[in-house]
C-alpha positions as CSV (number, residue, x, y, z in Angstrom):
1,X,126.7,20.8,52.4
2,X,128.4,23.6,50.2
3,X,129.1,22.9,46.5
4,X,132.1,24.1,44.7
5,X,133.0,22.8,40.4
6,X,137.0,22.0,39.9
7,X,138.4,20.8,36.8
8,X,141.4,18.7,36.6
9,X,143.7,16.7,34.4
10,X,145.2,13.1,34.1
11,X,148.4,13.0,35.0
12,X,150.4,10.3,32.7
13,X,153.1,10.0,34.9
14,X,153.3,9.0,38.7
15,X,156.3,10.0,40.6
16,X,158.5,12.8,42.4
17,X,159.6,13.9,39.1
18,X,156.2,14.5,37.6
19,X,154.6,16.2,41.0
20,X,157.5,18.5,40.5
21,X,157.2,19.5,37.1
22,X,153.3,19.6,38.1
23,X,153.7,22.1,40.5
24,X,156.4,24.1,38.7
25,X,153.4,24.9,36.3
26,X,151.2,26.1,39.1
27,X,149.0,22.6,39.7
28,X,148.7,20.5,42.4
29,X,149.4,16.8,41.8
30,X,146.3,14.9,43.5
31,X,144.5,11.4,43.8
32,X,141.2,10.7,43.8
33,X,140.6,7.3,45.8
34,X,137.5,5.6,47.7
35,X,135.9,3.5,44.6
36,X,138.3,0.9,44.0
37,X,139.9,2.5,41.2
38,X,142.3,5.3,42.0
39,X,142.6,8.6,39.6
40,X,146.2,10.5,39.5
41,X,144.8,14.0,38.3
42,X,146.0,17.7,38.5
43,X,144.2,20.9,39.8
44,X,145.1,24.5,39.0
45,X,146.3,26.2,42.2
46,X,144.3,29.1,42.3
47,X,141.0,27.1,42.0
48,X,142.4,25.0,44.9
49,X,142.8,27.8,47.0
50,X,138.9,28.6,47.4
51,X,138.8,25.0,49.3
52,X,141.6,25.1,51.2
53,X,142.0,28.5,52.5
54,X,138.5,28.4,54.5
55,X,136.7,26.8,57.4
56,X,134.0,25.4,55.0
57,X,134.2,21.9,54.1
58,X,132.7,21.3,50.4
59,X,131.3,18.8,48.2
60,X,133.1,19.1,45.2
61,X,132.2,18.0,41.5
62,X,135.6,17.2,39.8
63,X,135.5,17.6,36.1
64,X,138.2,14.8,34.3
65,X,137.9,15.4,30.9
66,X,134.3,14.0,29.6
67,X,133.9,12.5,33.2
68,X,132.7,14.3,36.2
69,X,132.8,12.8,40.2
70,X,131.6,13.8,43.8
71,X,134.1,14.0,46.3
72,X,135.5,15.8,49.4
73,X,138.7,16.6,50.3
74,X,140.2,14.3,52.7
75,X,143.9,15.5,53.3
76,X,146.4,18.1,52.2
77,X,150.4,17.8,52.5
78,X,151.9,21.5,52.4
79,X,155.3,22.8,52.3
80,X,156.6,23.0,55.5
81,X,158.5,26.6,54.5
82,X,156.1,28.0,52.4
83,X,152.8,26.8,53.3
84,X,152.0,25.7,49.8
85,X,150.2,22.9,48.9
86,X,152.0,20.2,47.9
87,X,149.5,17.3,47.3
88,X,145.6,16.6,48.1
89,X,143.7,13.7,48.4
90,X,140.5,13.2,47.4
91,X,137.5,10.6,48.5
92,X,135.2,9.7,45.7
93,X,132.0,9.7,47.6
94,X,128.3,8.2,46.5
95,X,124.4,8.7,47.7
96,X,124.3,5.2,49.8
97,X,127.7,5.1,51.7
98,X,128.6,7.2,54.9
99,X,131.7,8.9,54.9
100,X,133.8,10.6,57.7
101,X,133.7,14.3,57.5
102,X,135.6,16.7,59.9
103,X,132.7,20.3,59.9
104,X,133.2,23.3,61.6
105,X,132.2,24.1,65.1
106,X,129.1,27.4,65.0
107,X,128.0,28.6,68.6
108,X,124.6,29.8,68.1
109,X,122.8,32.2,71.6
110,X,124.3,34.0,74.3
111,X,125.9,32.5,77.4
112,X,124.6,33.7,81.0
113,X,128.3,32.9,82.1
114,X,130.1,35.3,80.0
115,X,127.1,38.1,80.9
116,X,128.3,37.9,84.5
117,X,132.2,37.7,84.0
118,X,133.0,34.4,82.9
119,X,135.1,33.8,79.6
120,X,133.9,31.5,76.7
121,X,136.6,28.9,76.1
122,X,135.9,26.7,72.6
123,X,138.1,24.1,72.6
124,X,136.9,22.6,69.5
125,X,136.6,24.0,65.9
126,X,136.1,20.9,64.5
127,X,134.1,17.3,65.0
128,X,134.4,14.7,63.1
129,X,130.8,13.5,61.8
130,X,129.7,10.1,59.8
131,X,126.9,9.9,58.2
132,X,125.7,9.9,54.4
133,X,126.6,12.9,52.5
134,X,123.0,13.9,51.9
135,X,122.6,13.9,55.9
136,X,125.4,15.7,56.6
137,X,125.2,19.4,57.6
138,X,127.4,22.2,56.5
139,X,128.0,23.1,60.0
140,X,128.1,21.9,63.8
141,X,125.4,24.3,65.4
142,X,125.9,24.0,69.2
143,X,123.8,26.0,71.3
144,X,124.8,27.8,74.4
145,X,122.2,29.9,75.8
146,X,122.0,28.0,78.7
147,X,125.9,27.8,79.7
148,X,126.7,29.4,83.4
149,X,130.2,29.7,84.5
150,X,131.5,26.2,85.3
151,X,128.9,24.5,82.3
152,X,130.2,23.1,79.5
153,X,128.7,21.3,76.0
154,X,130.5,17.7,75.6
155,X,130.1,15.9,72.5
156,X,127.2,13.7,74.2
157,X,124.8,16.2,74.4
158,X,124.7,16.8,71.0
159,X,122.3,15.4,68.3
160,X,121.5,15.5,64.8
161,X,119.7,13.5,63.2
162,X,121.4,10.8,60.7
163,X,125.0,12.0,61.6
164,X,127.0,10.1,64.1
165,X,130.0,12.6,66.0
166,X,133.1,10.3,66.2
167,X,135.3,12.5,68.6
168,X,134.9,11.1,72.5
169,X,131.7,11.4,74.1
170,X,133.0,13.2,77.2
171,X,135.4,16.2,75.4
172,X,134.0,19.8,75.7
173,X,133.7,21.7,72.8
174,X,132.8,24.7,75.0
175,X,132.7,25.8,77.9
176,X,132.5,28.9,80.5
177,X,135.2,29.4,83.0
178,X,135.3,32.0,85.6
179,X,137.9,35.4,84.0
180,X,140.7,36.1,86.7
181,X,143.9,37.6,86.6
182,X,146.8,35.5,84.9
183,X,148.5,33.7,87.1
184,X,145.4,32.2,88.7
185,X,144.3,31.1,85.0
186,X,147.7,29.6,85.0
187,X,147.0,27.6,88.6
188,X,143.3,26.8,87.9
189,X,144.5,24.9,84.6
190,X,146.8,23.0,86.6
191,X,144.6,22.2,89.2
192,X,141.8,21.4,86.9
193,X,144.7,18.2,85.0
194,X,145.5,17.2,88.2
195,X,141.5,16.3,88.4
């Protein structure tokens, strides 16, 4: 897993007024939990940016004054205007307890399907993995050099070793489906939820 350094401050104060004041000086108010003891820091925005505004997912070392923690980033609140971040929370994590992590989705190979006409559907970006953080990968890496049109790669038939994926066995991630004009996508998808 990729590893990105972020300083932050103690925040004295815990409230609507303080998160405000926070952000009006270009931080974000954020909480680090997961250890029994919760920490109400700030980070600068611009150093926030570099982990939100990508597909990556990082194991970050937050410096708090004289004391520095591993944790990853477990959810973000934004503005729903602006698009700003608003708040973050944190999950302190440690060497000997799995954690939930959602990584990004890598095809890797070329499908046969999509070499005689089909189109490559991914329906998802993302799984949601458990494991300990020293088993778990930066990425998903799901091969589809055998995928013909009509195939598809479901959650089951992937495996790495240590990491557990928590999304339902049976969903595709991706699949190949035969390219035709638009309103026969349009019937075939309705056809295939009536199935």
């Amino acid at each position: 897993m990729k590893k990105v350094s972020l300083s932050g401050s103690l925040r004295e104060n815990v409230g609507k007024k303080d998160a405000k004041s926070c952000r009006a000086e270009g931080l974000i108010p954020c909480v680090i939990y997961g250890t029994g003891e919760q920490y109400h820091i700030s980070v600068n925005e611009k150093e926030f940016d570099k982990i939100i505004f990508t597909p990556d997912v990082y194991l970050i070392d937050i410096t708090v004054g004289d004391k520095t923690c591993q944790v990853i980033l477990q959810d973000v609140q934004y503005h729903p205007v602006s698009d700003k971040p608003l708040h973050a929370d944190f999950l302190q994590v440690t060497e000997d307890k799995p954690v939930k992590v959602s990584l990004p989705v890598i095809l890797e190979g070329t499908a046969p399907g999509v070499m005689r006409g089909g189109k490559l559907k991914l329906k998802l970006r993302k799984l949601i993995t458990k494991g300990l953080i020293s088993n778990l990968p930066e990425v998903v890496k799901v091969d589809i050099n055998e995928l013909e049109i009509g195939s598809s790669v479901k959650v089951k038939d992937l495996e790495v070793e240590n990491v557990k994926f928590l999304n339902p066995a049976n969903s595709v991630i991706v699949g190949v489906k035969m390219a035709r004009g638009a309103t026969a996508t349009a019937e075939g998808e309705e056809a295939e939820g009536e199935e």
